[in-house]
C-alpha positions as CSV (number, residue, x, y, z in Angstrom):
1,X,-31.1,-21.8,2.0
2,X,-31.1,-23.6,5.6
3,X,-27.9,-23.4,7.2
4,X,-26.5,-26.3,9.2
5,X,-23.8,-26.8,12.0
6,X,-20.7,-29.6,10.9
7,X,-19.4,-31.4,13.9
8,X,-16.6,-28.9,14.0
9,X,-18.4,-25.7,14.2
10,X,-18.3,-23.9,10.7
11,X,-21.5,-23.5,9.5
12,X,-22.1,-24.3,5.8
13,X,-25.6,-23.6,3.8
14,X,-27.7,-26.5,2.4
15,X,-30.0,-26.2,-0.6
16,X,-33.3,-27.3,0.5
17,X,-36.4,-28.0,-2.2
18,X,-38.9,-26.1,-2.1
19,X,-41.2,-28.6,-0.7
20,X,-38.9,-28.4,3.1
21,X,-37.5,-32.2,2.9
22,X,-34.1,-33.8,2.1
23,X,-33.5,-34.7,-1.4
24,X,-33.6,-38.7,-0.9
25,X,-32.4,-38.9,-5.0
26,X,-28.2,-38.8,-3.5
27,X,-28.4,-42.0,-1.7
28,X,-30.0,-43.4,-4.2
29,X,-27.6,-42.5,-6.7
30,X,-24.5,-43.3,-4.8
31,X,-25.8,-47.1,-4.8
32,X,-26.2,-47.2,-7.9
33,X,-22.8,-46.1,-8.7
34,X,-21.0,-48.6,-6.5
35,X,-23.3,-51.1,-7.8
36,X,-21.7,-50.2,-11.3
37,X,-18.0,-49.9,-10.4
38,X,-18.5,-53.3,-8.1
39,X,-15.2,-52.5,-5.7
40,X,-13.4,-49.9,-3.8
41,X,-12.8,-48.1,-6.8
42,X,-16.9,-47.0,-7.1
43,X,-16.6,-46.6,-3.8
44,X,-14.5,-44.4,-3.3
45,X,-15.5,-42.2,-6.0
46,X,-18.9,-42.2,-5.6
47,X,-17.6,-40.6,-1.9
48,X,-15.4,-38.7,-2.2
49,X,-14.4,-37.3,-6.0
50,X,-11.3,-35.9,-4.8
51,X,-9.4,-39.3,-3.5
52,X,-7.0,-40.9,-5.5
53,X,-6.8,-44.7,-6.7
54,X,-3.7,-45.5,-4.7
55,X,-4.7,-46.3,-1.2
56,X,-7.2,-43.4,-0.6
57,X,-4.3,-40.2,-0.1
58,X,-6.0,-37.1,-0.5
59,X,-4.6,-35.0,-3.5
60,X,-6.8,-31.9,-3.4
61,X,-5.5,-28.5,-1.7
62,X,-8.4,-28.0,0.7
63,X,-7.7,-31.5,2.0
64,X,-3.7,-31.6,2.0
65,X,-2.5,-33.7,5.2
66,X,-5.2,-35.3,6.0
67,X,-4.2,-39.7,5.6
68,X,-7.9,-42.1,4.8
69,X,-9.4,-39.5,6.5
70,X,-7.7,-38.6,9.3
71,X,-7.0,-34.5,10.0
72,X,-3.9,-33.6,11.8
73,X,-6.3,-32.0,14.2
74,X,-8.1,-35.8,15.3
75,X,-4.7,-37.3,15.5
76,X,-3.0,-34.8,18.2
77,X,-6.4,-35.4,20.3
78,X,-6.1,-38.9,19.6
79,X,-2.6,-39.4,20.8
80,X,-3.7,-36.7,23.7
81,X,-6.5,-39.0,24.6
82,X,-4.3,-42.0,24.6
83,X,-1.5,-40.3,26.6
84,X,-3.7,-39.3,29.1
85,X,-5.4,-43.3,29.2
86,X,-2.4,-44.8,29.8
87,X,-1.3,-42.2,32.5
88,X,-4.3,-42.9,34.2
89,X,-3.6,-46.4,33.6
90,X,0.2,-46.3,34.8
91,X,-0.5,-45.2,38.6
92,X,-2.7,-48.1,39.1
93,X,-0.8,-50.6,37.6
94,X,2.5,-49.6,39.2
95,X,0.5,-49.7,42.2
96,X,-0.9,-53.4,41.7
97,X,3.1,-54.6,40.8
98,X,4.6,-53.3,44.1
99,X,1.5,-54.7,46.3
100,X,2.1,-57.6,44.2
101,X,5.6,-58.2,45.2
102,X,4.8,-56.9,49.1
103,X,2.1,-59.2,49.6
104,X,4.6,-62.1,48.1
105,X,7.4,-61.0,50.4
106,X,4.5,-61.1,53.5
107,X,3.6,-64.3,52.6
108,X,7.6,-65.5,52.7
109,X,7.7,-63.7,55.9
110,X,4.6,-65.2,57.6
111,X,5.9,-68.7,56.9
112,X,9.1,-68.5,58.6
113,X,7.2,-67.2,61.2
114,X,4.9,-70.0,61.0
115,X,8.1,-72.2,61.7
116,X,9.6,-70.1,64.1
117,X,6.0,-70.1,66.5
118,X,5.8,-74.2,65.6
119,X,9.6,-74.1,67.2
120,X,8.8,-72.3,70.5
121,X,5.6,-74.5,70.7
122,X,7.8,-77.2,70.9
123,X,9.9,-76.2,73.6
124,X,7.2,-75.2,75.4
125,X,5.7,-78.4,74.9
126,X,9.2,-79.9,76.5
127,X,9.0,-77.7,79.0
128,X,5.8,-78.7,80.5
129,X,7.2,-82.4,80.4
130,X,7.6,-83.4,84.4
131,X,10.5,-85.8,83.1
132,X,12.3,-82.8,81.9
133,X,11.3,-80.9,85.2
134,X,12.6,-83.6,87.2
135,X,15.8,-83.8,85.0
136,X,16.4,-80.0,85.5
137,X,15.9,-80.0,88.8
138,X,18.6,-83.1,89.3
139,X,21.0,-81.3,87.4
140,X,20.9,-77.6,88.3
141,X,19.6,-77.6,91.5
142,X,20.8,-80.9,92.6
143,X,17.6,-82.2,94.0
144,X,17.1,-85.7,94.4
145,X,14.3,-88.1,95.0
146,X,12.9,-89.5,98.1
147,X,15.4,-92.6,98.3
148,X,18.1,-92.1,96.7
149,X,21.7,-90.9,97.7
150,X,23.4,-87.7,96.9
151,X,26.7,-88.1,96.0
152,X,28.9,-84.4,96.3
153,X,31.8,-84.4,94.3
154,X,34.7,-81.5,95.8
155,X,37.2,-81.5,93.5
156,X,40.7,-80.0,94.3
157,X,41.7,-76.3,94.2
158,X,44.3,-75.5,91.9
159,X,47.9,-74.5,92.8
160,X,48.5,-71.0,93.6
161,X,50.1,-69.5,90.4
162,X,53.8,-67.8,90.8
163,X,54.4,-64.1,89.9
164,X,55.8,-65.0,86.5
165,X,52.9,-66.5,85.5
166,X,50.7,-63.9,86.7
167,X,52.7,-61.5,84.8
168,X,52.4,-63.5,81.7
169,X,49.1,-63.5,81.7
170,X,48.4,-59.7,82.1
171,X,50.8,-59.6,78.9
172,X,48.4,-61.9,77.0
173,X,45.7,-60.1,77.7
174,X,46.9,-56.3,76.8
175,X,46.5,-55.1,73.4
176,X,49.3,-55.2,71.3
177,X,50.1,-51.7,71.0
178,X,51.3,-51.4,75.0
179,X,53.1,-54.5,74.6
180,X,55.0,-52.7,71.8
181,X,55.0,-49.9,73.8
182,X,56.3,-52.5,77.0
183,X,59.2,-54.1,74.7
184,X,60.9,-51.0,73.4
185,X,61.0,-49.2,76.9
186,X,62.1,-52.1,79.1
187,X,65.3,-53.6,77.3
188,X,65.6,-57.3,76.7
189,X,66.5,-59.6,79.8
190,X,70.0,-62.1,79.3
């Protein structure tokens, strides 16, 4: 008797001939019997004796939970497996969306920028215009050209504004709290 490790650890004892090699005769003999039965049916007898005709549910005690094959074992470190993939996956991926959405804002950004700089290119292309010079100087500075005739224009000064008036507008321009204040204190004129 050899003894040989399952996948899962437990040991379990083979029965080897006794010339040291691996009976060949079970393959054999599992062909044969799907060959017979022709569908799932010889299939999944010649497999597994214990499985039933309705879908392949296990009925036997040793094997009670297990689904086609599936332990409860596998499927808590399959859905372990797969929880930890897509946490590894979310961090990424939230990452990507939000650089996603800054690089879109960016580009939004860097075109009205784009416009703003073509703007100021233009004025600065006006500015460096020696008719606009000229035209600024004539009308800020009042320079003129060699030839022509400045003409000064003095305009008037206004009348001297009475004490009423002066009054009136200091009145416009408190805050209307004082000239609350102003009207309840100083009774009304007749």
């Amino acid at each position: 008797m050899a003894q040989r490790k399952k996948p899962d650890g437990r040991t379990r004892r083979t029965a080897r001939p006794t010339s040291g090699r691996r009976v060949e005769g079970r393959r054999e003999q599992r062909r044969d019997l799907r060959r017979a039965d022709g569908g799932l049916q010889g299939r999944m007898s010649s497999e597994r004796p214990d499985a039933a005709a309705d879908g392949g549910v296990v009925e036997s005690g040793a094997t009670t939970g297990r689904v086609r094959g599936l332990s409860p074992k596998r499927a808590v470190v399959l859905a372990l497996v797969l929880s930890v993939v897509a946490l590894t996956l979310a961090v990424p991926l939230r990452t990507y969306f939000s650089q996603r959405s800054e690089f879109d804002q960016l580009r939004s950004t860097n075109s009205s920028l784009r416009q703003e700089v073509s703007d100021y290119q233009a004025k600065v292309d006006e500015q460096s215009d020696p008719a606009n010079i000229a035209a600024l100087a004539r009308d800020r500075l009042q320079f003129v050209m060699p030839g022509d005739k400045a003409l000064v224009m003095q305009f008037p000064t206004p009348p001297e504004k009475s004490d009423e008036q002066k009054r009136a507008e200091r009145r416009a321009g408190d805050p209307w709290y004082s000239q609350l204040l102003e009207s309840v204190s100083t009774p009304a004129e007749k």
